[in-house]
C-alpha positions in Angstrom: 21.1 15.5 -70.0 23.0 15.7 -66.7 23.1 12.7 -64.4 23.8 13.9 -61.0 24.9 10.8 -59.0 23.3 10.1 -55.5 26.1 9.9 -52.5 25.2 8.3 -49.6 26.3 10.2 -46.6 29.1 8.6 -44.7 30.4 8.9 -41.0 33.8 10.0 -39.5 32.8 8.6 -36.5 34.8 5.2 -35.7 32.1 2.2 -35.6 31.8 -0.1 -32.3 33.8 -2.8 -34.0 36.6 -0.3 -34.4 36.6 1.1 -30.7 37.1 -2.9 -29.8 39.7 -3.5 -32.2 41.9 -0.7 -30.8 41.3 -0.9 -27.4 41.6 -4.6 -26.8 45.0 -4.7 -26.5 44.7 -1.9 -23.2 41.6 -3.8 -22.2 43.3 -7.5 -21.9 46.6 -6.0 -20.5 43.9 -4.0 -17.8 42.2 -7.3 -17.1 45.6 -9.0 -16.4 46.8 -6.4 -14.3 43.3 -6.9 -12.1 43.6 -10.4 -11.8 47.4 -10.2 -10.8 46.4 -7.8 -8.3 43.8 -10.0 -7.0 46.0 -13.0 -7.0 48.7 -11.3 -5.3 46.3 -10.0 -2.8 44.9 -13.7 -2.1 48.2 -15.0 -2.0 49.7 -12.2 0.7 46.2 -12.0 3.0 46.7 -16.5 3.0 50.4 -15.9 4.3 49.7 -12.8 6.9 47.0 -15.0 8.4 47.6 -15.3 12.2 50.9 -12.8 12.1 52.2 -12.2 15.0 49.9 -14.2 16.9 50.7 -16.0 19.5 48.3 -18.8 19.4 48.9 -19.5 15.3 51.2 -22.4 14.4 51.6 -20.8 11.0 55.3 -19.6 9.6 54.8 -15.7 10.2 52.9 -16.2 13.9 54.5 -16.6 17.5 53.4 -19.8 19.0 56.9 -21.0 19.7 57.9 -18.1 21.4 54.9 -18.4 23.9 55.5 -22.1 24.5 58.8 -21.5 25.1 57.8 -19.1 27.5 55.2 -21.1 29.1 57.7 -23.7 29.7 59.6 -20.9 31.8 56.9 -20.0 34.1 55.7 -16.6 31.9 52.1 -16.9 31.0 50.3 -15.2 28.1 47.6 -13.5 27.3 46.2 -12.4 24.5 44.1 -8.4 24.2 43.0 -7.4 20.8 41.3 -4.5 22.7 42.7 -0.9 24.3 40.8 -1.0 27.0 42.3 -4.5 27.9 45.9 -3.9 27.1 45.6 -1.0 29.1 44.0 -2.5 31.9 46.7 -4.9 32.2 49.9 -3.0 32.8 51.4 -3.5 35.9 55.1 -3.9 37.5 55.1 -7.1 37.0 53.7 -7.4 33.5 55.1 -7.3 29.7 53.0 -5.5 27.4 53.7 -6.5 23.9 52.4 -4.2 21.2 52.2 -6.1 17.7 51.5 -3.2 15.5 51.4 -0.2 16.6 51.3 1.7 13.7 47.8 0.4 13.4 46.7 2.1 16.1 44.8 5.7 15.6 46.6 8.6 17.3 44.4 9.1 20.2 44.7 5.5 21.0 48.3 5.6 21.0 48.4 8.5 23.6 45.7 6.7 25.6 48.1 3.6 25.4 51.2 5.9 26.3 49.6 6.9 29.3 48.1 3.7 30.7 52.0 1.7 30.4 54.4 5.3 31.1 53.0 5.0 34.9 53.1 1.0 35.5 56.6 0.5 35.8 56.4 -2.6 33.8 58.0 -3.5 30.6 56.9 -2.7 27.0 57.5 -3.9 23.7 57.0 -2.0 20.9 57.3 -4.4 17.7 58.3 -2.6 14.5 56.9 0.5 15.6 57.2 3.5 12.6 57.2 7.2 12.5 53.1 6.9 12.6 53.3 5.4 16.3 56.7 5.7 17.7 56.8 9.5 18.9 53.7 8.9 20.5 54.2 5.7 22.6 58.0 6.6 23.5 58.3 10.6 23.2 61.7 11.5 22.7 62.3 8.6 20.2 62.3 8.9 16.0 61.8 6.5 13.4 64.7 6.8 10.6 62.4 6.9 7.1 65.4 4.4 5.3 65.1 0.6 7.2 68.3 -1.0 7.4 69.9 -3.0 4.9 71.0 -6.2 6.7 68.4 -8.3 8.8 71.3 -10.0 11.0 72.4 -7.6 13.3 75.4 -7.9 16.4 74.5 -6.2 19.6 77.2 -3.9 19.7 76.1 -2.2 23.5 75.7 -3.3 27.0 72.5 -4.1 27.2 73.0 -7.6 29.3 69.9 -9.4 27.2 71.5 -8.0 23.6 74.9 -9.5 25.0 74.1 -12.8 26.2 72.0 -13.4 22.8 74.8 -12.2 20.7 73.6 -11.5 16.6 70.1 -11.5 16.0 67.4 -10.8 13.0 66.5 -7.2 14.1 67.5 -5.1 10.9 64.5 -3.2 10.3 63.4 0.3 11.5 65.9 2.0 12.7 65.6 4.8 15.9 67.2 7.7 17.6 66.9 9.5 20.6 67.6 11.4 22.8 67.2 9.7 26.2 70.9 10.0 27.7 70.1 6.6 29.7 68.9 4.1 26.6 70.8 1.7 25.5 71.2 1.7 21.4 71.6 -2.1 20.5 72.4 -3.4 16.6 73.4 -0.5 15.3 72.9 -0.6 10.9 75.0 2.6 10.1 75.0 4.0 13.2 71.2 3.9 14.1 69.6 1.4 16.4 67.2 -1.5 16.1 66.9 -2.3 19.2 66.2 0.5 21.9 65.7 0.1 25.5 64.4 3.4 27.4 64.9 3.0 31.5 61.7 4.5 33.3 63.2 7.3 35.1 60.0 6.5 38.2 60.9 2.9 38.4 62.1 -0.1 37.1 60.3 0.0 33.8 61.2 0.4 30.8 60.4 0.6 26.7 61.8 -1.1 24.2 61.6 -0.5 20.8 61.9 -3.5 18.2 63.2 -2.6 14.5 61.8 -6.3 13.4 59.6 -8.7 14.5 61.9 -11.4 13.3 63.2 -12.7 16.3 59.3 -13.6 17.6 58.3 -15.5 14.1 57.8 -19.4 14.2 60.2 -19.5 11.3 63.3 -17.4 12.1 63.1 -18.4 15.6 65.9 -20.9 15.7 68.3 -18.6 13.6 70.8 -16.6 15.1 70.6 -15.8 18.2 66.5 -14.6 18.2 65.3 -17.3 20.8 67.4 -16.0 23.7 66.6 -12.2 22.7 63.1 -13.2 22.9 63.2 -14.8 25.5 65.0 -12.1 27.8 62.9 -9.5 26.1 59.6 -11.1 27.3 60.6 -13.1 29.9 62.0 -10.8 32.8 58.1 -10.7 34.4 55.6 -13.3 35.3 52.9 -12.0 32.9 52.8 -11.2 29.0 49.8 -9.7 27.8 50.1 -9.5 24.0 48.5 -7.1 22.6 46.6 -7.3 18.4 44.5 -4.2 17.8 41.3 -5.2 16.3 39.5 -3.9 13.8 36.3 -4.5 15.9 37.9 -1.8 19.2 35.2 0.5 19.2 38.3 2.8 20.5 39.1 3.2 17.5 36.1 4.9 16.4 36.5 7.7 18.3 35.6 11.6 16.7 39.3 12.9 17.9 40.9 10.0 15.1 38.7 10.0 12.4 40.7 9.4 9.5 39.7 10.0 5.6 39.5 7.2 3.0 43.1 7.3 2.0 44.1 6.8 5.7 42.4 3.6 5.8 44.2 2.3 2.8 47.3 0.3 3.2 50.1 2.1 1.6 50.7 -0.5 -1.2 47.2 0.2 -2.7 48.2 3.6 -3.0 51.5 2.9 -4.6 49.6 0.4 -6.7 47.3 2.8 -8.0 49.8 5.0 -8.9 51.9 2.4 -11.1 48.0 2.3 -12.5 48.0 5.8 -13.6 51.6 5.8 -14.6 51.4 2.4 -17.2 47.9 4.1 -17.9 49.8 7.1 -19.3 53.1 5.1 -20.7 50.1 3.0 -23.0 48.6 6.4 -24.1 51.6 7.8 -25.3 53.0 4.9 -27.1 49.4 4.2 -28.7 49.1 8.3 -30.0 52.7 7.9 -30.8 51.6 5.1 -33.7 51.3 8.0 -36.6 53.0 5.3 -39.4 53.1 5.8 -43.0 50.2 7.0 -45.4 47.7 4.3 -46.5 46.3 5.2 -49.4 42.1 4.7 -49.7 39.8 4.8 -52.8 37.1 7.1 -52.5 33.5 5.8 -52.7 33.1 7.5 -55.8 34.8 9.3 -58.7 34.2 13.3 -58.4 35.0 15.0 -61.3 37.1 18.1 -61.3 34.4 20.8 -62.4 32.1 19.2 -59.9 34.6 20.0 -57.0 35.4 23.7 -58.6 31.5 24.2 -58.3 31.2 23.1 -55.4 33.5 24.9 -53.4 32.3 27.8 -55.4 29.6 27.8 -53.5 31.1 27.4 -50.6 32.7 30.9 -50.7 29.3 32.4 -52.3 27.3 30.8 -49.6 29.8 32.7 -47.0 30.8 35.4 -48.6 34.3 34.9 -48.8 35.1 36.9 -51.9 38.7 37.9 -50.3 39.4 34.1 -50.2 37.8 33.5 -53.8 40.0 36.5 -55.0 43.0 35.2 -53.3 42.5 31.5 -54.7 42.3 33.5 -58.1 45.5 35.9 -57.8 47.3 32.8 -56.3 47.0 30.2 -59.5 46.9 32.8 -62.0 50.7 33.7 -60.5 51.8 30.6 -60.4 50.9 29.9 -64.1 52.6 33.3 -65.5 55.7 33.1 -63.2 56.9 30.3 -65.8 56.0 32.1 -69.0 57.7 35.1 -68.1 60.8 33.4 -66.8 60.1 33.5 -63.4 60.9 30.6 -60.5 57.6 29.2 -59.2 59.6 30.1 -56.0 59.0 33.9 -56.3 56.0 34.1 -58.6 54.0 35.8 -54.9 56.8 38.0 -54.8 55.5 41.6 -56.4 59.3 42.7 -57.3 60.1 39.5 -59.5 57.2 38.9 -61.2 55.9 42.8 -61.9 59.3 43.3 -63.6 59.1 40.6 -65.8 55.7 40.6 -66.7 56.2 44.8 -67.6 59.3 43.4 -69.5 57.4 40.9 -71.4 54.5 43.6 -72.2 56.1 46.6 -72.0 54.0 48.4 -69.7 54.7 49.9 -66.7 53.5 47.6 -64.6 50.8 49.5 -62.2 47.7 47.7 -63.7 49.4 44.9 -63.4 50.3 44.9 -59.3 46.9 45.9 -58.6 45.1 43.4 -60.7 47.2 40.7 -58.7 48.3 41.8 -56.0 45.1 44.4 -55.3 42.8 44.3 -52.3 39.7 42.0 -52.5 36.7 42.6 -54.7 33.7 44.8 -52.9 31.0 42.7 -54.4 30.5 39.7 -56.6 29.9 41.9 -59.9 34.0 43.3 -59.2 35.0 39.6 -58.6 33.7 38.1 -61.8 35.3 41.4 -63.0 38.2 40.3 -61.3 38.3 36.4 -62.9 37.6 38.5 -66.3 40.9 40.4 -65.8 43.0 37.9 -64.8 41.8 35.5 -67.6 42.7 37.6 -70.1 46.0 38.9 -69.0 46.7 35.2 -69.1 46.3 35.1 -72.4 47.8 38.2 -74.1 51.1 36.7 -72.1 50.7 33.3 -73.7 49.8 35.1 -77.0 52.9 34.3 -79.4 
């Protein structure tokens, strides 16, 4: 009696417990890296609070600067609109931009033209390659900032003079305005640019750094007096902080996509994202390791395997590959008896000769029986097993 044995049918698939235990590690280092960024995020939108504002006692705004200038006669006003900064230009008013780059395109030419025609002064603070062509044409932003913060004047400009070094390292600008003067030079390029109006007795200065106006680098070097001079030559300072909330900015000639609208750290952030995202794939696929062996849910005998794949080939009809399976060991079993290397027992020259020499035949019956084309049908391939059976034999017959 044959007792067949009842397998219960397993899964490759890996379970939910394993899916956890691999991907733990990449999910804890993920969650880390979220919180950081969070953190860091926090941390940076605490200390820009009140940047650059005049009315904020905090270390990065300007509230020193405007009492000092209070205390000089020079009173200021704060805009967070276009419409008002605009408004306000006159001869005898400084209009102090705080970040220009933060303005859309059409609200930098709107701006351009409102100050180009007041003959007043203008301060462009930090102004980049988004804003700077705009608001002074003829004037480009160097992509590399300079190196050193604490600049010397190193031009004519009576203000730059008087003040001696300053903190204006920062974006650096050239032009090509014959009459400006090109103040604290960082290999050759400016950080401080004054452009005459050619109408008038206005003018434009661009500001590499807002250092010199910052509660906490005010007292250093010589950025009180440049300050000073730079916003103190006219009664008035209207100081302008785009808003969010200017409905100018909202305008169909500057819509912007998403991306736009993103800081530009985000976007280098995400990319260090997708970059360790890709350094962790790598090194996990990279894990190959040694072998493990594993015992098998249950013992298969040998025949049971043999029969099994038997009917495999039946089932598709791969005779050529049953035949082939056949030719293949029956080779490898004579190439030793006839004094063969296992090496060349598929090679037709070596192991037709000897086997002719060991039976003294000629050898044709022989290359066809195992090296022949495949059986037609399953009668020639159990004719074929028949054949190759007993030529095993009459060589192992002593």
């Amino acid at each position: 009696m044959t007792t067949e044995a009842t397998l219960t049918p397993t899964s490759a698939s890996p379970t939910a417990r394993q899916v956890w235990t691999r991907a733990r590690g990449i999910a804890l280092a993920l969650v880390i890296l979220l919180a950081g960024a969070v953190a860091i995020a926090v941390v940076r939108s605490d200390a820009r609070h009140g940047e650059l504002d005049p009315r904020s006692a905090d270390p990065g705004g300007s509230r020193a600067i405007a009492e000092l200038l209070a205390d000089r006669g020079v009173d200021t006003r704060v805009v967070t609109t276009l419409d008002e900064a605009a408004t306000a230009a006159g001869p005898d008013t400084t209009l102090l931009v705080a970040t220009p780059d933060l303005l859309t395109p059409g609200q930098q030419t709107r701006l351009h033209r409102a100050f180009a025609d007041s003959h007043g002064r203008t301060v462009l603070v930090a102004s980049g390659s988004a804003s700077i062509e705009r608001l002074a044409p003829g004037v480009t932003a160097d992509p590399a900032t300079s190196l050193d913060s604490t600049l010397s004047p190193d031009c004519a400009l009576p203000a730059a003079r008087r003040a001696g070094t300053a903190d204006t390292g920062g974006v650096r600008y050239t032009t090509t305005h014959l009459g400006a003067d090109a103040c604290y030079p960082s290999e050759r390029l400016a950080t401080l640019l004054r452009l005459p109006d050619e109408k008038g007795n206005g003018d434009t200065i661009a500001l590499g750094a807002p250092d010199i106006l910052l509660n906490d680098r005010l007292d250093e070097q010589g950025n009180a007096s440049l300050a000073l001079q730079l916003l103190g030559s006219r009664p008035h300072l209207v100081w302008y902080l785009p808003s969010l909330s200017d409905t100018s900015a909202t305008d169909t000639d500057d819509e912007r996509g998403f991306f736009d609208l993103l800081p530009s750290g985000w976007l280098w952030g995400t990319l260090q994202l997708f970059v360790a995202a890709a350094l962790a794939a790598l090194w996990r696929a990279r894990r190959l390791g040694p072998l493990v062996p594993e015992k098998l849910p249950v013992a298969i005998r040998a025949s049971e395997t043999a029969e099994g794949r038997a009917r495999l080939y039946r089932k598709t009809d791969a005779r050529d590959r049953a035949a082939d399976a056949l030719r293949s060991t029956t080779r490898t079993r004579l190439a030793p008896l006839v004094g063969v290397p296992v090496t060349q027992a598929h090679t037709p020259e070596s192991l037709l000769h000897a086997l002719s020499a060991h039976l003294h035949g000629d050898g044709r019956d022989q290359h066809a029986l195992l090296f022949g084309p495949p059986p037609s049908d399953d009668a020639a391939l159990i004719a074929l097993a028949d054949r190759l059976d007993a030529l095993e034999r009459e060589v192992r017959r002593p």
